[in-house]
MARDREN-830251 format. One record per residue (C-alpha): x, y, z. Coordinates in nm, 4 decimals, decimal comma. Example, Ala and Ser with C-alpha at 12.3 -4.5 7.8 and 13.67 -1.06 7.14 Angstrom:
REM MARDREN-830251
NODE_1,2300_-0,4500_0,7800
NODE_1,3670_-0,1060_0,7140
//
This chain:
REM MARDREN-830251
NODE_-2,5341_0,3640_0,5046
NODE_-2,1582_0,2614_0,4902
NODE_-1,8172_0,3455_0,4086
NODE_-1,8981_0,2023_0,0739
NODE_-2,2862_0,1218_0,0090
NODE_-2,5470_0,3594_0,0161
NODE_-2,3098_0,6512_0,1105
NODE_-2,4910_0,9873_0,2362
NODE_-2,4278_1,2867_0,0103
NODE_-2,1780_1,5145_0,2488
NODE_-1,9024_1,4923_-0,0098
NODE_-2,1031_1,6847_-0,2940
NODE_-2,2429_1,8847_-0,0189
NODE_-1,9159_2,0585_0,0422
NODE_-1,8835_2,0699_-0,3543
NODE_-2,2256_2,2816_-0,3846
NODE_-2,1294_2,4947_-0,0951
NODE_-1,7922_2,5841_-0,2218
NODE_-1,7574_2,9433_-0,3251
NODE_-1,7378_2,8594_-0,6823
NODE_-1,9486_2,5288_-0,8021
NODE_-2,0495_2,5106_-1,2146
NODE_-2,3864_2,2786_-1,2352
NODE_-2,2859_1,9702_-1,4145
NODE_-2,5960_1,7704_-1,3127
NODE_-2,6660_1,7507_-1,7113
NODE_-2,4864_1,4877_-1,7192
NODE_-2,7103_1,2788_-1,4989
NODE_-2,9666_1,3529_-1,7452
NODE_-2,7453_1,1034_-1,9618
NODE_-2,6994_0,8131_-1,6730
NODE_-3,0336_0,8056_-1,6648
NODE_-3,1265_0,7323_-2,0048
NODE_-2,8604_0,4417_-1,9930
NODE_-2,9926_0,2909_-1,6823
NODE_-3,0099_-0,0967_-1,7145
NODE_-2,9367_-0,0915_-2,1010
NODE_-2,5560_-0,2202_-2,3044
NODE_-2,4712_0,1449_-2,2239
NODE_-2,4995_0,1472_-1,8649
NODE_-2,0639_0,0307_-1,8166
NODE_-1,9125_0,3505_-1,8543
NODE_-1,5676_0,5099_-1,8071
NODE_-1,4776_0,8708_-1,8277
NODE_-1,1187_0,9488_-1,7839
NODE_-0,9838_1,2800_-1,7515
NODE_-0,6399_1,4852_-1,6446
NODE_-0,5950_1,5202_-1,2714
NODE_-0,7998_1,8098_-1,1527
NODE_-1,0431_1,8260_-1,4107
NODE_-1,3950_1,7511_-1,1576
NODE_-1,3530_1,3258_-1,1621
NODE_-1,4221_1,3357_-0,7442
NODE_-1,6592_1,5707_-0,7761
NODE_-1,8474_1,3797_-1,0482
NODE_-1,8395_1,0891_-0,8799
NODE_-1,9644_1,2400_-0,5949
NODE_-2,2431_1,3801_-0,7840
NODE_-2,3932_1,0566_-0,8310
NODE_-2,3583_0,9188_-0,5540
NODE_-2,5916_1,1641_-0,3867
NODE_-2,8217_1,1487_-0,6445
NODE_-2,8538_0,7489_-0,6424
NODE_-2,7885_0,6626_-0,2889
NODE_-3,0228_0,4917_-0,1127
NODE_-2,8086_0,6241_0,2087
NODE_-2,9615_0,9566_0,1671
NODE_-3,2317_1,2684_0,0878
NODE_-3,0911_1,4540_-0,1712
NODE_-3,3980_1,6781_-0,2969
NODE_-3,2969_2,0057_-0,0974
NODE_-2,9289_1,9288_-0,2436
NODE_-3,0302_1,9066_-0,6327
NODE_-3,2709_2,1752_-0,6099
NODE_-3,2300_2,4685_-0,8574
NODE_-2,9886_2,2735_-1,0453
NODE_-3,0354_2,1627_-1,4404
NODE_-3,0996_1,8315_-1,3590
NODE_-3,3974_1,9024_-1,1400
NODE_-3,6140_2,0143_-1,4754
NODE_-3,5155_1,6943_-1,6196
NODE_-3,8880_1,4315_-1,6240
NODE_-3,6858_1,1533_-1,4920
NODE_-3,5287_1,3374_-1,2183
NODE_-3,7840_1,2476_-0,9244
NODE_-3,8135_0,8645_-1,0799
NODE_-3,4157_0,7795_-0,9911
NODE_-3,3634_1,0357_-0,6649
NODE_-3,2175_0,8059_-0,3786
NODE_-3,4274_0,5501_-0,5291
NODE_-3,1024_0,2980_-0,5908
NODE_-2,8280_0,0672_-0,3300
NODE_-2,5219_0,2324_-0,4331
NODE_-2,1721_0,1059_-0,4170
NODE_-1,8773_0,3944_-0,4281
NODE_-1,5125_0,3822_-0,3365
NODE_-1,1987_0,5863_-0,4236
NODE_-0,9222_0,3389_-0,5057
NODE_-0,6741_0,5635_-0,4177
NODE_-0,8054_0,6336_-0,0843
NODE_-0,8427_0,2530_-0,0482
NODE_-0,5023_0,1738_-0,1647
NODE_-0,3425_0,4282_0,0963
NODE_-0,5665_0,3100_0,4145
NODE_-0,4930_-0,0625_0,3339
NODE_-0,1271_-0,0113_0,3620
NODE_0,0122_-0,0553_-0,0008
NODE_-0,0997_-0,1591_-0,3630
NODE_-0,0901_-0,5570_-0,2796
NODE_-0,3496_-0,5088_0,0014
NODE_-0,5731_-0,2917_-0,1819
NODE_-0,8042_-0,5436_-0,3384
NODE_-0,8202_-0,7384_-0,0294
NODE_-0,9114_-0,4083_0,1518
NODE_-1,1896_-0,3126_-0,1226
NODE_-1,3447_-0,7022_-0,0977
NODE_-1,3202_-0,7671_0,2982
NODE_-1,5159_-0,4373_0,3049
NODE_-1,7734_-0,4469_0,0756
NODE_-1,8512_-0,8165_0,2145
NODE_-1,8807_-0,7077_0,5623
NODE_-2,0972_-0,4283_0,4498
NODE_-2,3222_-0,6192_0,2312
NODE_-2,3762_-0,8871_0,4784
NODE_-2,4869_-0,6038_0,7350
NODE_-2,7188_-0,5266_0,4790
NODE_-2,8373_-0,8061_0,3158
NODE_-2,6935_-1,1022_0,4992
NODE_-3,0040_-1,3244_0,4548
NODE_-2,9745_-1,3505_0,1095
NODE_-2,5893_-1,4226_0,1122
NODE_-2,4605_-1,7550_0,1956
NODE_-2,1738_-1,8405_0,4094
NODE_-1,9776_-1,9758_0,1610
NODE_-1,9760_-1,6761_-0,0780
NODE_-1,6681_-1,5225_-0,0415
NODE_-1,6808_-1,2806_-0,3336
NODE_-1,8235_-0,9564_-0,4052
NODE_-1,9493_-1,0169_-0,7629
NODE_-2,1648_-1,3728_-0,6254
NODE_-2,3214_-1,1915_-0,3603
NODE_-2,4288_-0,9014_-0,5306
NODE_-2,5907_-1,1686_-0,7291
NODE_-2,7552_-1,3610_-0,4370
NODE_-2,9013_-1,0274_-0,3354
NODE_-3,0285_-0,9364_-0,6741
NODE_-3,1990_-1,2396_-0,7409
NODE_-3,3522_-1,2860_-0,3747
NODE_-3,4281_-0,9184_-0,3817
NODE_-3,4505_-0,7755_-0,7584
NODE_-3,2730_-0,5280_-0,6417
NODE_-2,9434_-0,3552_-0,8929
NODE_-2,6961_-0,1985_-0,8172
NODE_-2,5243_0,1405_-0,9061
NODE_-2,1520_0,1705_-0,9025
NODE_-1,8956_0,3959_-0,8968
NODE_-1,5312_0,3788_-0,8747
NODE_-1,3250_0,6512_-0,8779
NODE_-0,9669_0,7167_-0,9702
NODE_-0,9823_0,3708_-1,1232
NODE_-0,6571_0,3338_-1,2473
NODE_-0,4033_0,4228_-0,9406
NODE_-0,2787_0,0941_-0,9452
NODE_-0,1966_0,1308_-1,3053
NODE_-0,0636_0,4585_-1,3102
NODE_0,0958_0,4948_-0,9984
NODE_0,1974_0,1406_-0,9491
NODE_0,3622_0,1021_-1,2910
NODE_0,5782_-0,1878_-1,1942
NODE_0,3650_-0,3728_-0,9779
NODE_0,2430_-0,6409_-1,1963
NODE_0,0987_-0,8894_-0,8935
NODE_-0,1248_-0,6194_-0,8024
NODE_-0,2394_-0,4870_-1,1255
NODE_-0,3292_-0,8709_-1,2178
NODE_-0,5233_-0,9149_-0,8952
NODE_-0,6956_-0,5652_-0,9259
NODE_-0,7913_-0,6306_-1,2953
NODE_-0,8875_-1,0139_-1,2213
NODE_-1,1454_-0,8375_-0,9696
NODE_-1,2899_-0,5178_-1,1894
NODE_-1,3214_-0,8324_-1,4475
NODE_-1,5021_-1,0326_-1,1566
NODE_-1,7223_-0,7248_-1,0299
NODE_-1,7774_-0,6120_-1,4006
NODE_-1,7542_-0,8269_-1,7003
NODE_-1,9975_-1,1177_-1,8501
NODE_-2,3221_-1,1711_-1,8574
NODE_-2,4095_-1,1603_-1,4902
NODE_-2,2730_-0,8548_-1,3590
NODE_-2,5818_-0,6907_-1,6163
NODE_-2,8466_-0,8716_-1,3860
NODE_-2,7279_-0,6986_-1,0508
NODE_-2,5241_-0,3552_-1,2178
NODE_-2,8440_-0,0834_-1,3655
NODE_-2,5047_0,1560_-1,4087
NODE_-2,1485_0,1436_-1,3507
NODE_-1,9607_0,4380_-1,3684
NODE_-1,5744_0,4793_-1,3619
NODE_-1,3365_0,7444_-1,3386
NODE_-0,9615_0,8240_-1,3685
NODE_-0,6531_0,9948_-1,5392
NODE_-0,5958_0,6668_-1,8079
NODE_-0,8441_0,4614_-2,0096
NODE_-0,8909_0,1129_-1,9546
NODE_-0,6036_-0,1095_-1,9693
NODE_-0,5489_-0,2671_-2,2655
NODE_-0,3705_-0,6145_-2,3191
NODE_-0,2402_-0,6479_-2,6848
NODE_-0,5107_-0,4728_-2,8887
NODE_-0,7969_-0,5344_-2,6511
NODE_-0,9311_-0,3458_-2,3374
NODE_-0,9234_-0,5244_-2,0157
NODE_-1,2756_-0,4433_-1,9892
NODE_-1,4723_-0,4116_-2,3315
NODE_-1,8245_-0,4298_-2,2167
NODE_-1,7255_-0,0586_-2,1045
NODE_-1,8107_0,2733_-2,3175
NODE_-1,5022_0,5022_-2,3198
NODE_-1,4729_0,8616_-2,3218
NODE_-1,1557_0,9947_-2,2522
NODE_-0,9223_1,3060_-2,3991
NODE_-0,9317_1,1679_-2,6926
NODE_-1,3017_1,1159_-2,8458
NODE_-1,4970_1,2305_-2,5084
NODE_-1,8804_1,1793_-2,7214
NODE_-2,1519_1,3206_-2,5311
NODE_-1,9916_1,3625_-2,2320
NODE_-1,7728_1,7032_-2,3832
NODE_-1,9200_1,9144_-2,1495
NODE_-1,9274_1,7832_-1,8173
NODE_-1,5598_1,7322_-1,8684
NODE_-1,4012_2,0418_-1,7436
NODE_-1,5687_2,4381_-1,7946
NODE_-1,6600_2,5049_-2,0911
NODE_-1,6561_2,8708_-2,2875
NODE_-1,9597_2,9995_-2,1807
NODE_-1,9482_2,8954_-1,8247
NODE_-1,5827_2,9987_-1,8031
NODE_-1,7337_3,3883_-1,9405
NODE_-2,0269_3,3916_-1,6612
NODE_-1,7093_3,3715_-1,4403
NODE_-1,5294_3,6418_-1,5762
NODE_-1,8200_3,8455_-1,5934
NODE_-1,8871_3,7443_-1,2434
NODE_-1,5475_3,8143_-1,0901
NODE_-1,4202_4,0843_-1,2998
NODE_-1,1681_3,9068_-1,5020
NODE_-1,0226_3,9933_-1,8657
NODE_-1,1499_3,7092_-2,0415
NODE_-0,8855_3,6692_-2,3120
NODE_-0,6944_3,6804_-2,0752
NODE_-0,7956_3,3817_-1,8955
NODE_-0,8876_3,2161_-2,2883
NODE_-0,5180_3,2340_-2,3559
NODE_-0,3692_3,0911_-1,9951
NODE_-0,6183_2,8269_-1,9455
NODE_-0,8348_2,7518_-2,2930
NODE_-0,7217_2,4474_-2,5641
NODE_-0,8675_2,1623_-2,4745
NODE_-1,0874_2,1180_-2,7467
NODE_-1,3755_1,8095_-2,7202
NODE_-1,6023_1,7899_-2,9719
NODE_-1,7993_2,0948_-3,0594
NODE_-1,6579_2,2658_-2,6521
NODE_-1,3379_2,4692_-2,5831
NODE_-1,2823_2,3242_-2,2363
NODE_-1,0990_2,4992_-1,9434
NODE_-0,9028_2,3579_-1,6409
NODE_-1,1637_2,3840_-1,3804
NODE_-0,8718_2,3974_-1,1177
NODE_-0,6576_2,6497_-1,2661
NODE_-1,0141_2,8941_-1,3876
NODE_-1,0921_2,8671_-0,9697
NODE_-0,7669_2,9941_-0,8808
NODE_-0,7495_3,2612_-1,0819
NODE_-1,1243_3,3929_-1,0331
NODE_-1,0881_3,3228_-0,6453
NODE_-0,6496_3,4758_-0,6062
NODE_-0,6722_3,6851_-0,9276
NODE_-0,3280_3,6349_-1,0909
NODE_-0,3026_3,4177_-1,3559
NODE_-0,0049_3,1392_-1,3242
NODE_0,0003_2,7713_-1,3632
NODE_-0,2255_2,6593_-1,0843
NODE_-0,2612_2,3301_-1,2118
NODE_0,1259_2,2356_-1,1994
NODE_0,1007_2,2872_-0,8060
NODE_-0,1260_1,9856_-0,8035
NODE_0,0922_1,7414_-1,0776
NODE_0,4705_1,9490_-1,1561
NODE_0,6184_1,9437_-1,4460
NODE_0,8946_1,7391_-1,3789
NODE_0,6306_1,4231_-1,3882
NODE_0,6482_1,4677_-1,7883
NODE_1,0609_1,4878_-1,7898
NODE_1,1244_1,1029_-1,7772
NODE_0,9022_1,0875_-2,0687
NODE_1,0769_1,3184_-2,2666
NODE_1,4074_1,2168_-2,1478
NODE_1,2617_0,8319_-2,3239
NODE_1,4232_1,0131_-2,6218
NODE_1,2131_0,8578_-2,9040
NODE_1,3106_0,9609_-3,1759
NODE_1,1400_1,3114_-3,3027
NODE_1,0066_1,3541_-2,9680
NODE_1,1867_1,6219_-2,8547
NODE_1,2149_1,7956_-3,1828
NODE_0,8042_1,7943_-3,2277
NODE_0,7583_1,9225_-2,8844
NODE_0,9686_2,2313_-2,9829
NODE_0,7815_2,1692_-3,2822
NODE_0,4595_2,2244_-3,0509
NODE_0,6218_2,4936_-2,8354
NODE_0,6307_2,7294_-3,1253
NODE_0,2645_2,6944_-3,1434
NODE_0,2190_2,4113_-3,4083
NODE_0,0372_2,0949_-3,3938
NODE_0,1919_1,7438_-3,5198
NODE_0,0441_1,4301_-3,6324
NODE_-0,0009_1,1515_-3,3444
NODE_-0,0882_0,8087_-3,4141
NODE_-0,2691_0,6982_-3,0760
NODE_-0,3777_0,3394_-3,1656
NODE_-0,0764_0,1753_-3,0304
NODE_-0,1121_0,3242_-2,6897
NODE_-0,1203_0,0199_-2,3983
NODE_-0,3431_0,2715_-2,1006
NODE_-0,0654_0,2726_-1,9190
NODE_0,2607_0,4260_-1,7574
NODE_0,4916_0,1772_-1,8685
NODE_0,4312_0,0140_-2,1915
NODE_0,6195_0,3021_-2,4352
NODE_0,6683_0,1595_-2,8168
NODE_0,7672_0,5145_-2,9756
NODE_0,7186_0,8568_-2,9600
NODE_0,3133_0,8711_-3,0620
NODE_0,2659_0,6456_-2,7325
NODE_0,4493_0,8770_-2,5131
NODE_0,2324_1,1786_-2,6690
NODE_-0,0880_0,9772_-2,6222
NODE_-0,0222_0,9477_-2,2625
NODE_0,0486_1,3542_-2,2156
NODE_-0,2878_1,4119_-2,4019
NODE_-0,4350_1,1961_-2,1251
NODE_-0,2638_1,3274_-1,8708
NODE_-0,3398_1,6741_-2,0010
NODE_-0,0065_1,7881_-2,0772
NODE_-0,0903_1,8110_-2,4611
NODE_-0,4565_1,8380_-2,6427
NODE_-0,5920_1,6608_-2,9136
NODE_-0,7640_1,7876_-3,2521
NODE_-0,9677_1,4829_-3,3131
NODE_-1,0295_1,4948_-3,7242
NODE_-0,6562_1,5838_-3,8121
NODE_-0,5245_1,3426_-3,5305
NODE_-0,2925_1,6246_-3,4180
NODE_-0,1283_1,6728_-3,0953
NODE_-0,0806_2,0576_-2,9600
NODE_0,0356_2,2377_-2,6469
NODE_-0,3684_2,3886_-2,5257
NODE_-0,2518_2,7328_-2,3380
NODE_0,0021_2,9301_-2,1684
NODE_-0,0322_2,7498_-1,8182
NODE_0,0908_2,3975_-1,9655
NODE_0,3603_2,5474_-2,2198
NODE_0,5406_2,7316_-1,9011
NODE_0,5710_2,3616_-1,7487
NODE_0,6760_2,2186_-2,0989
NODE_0,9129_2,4989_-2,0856
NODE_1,0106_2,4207_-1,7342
NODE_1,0747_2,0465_-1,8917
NODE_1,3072_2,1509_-2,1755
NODE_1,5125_2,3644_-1,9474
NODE_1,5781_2,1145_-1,7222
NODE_1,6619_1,8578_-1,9769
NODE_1,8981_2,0690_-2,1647
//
């Protein structure tokens, strides 16, 4: 057990003991299944505060060699599933938060060498025997150790893209963090030592011209989320147990925090449905986490219709949004339909997938678009 193999499972431990915790261990179900197959490279990105840490977390206790996770899992929906004993702790596990690792090595352009000097010492205190000297990089030794050992690995990154989102302009680091997902991730022998990779964050993969940085990845993002809908979020019926439970209106809450709609779920902000159950008043709890005035230099890029569809959108209508041209990142703006395709990821905006229509989701996000305007004018 390290700080980044075979972690223990304290982290979704507090998650479970938390006042208010909705089961999404159905969506382990699904890892499961993909184990070891083309499917197994996944990415799930979602707005800020919509359960990526926690989901993360999730597996990592249920995979980690590090740890005994059957009194944790028990009672929960995955625990009926006939694979569930097969894959318990039964996997080495590699998990690290790239924003915590990009803050405790001092700055974006240490943050790979952080991630790499770490994982090496770690794997060598595990498997040193099998790793030569001269190996210097996490991808070949994971490789020595699987073919010495047979052993694959599982792993999970979470908030992925930090370096891309928050480090816009940073182009050094981006390359070098890229060049080393690519490394860890992409060709033929990363599927010999990876049984499932899992990765989570605000954006999608980066894309370079028309193709994703990583393509041997499944996406599903705001966009087209596919079978993971609902694990992304609360949906309906668990946002009405809620209600029920804590004596809420529940059109109430439908109208404040409801509009995100994936697939066949209406899907709530998990952070602003706890604040209101737990403090009772309903107000934009998710704007105390990621204000409003992030949104205003994207407005204020002044494409033109922008402004006029988001008062287009603020009188409750929904306009057409081409989201092809859309780079996965926080700098690469071509017109208006790019800057809307980053505020549906960022989930300032929603998405009606079969119309390809943009729309402000509830009354929580239209008092920060209101905010926005305000400020601009």
């Amino acid at each position: 057990m390290g700080l980044f193999i075979n972690p223990d499972n304290r982290a979704f431990q507090t998650a479970i003991d938390s006042e208010i915790y909705v089961d999404k261990t159905g969506l382990i179900e699904f890892t499961n299944k993909v184990l070891g197959t083309q499917q197994a490279f996944i990415c799930n990105s979602r707005p800020r505060r919509f359960g990526k840490s926690i989901t993360a977390n999730m597996l990592a206790a249920y995979y980690s060699k590090g740890c005994d996770s059957q009194e944790l899992f028990a009672g929960l929906a995955i625990e009926k599933s006939p694979a569930y004993q097969k894959q318990l702790n039964k996997y080495d596990v590699i998990h690290f938060d790239v924003q915590w690792c990009c803050k405790e090595a001092g700055g974006a352009e240490k943050t790979v060498g952080f991630i790499s000097q770490v994982l090496m010492e770690e794997l060598r205190e595990a498997y040193g025997e099998y790793i030569p000297e001269k190996v210097t990089k996490v991808s070949s030794a994971l490789a020595y150790i699987s073919d010495a050992t047979g052993n694959r690995f599982v792993i999970i990154v979470d908030e992925w893209d930090v370096l891309i989102r928050d480090e816009s302009t940073n182009k050094i680091a981006q390359e070098e963090y890229i060049d080393f997902l690519r490394s860890l991730f992409k060709g033929i022998e990363p599927t010999r030592y990876i049984t499932l990779a899992f990765m989570t964050g605000i954006l999608p993969i980066k894309k370079f011209k028309t193709q994703s940085a990583l393509n041997n990845f499944d996406e599903y993002t705001m966009l087209d989320s596919g079978v993971l809908a609902p694990y992304i979020g609360f949906t309906e019926s668990e946002v009405h147990a809620l209600c029920e439970k804590y004596h809420k209106d529940f059109a109430e809450v439908k109208r404040w925090y409801d509009g995100y709609q994936l697939g066949d779920y209406h899907v709530y902000n998990p952070r602003a449905v706890v604040g209101v159950m737990l403090r009772g008043t309903f107000q934009s709890y998710w704007s105390q986490t990621g204000t409003y005035e992030s949104i205003i230099p994207l407005i204020n890029m002044n494409f033109d219709g922008l402004k006029t569809d988001i008062v287009t959108m603020l009188s409750g209508d929904a306009v057409l949004v081409r989201t092809n041209s859309y780079q996965n990142d926080m700098v690469t703006f071509k017109n208006k339909h790019d800057v809307m395709t980053s505020l549906i990821h960022l989930g300032y905006l929603a998405y009606e997938q079969q119309e390809h229509k943009a729309y402000i989701p509830n009354e929580e996000v239209r008092s920060d678009f209101l905010c926005a305007m305000e400020e601009i004018a």
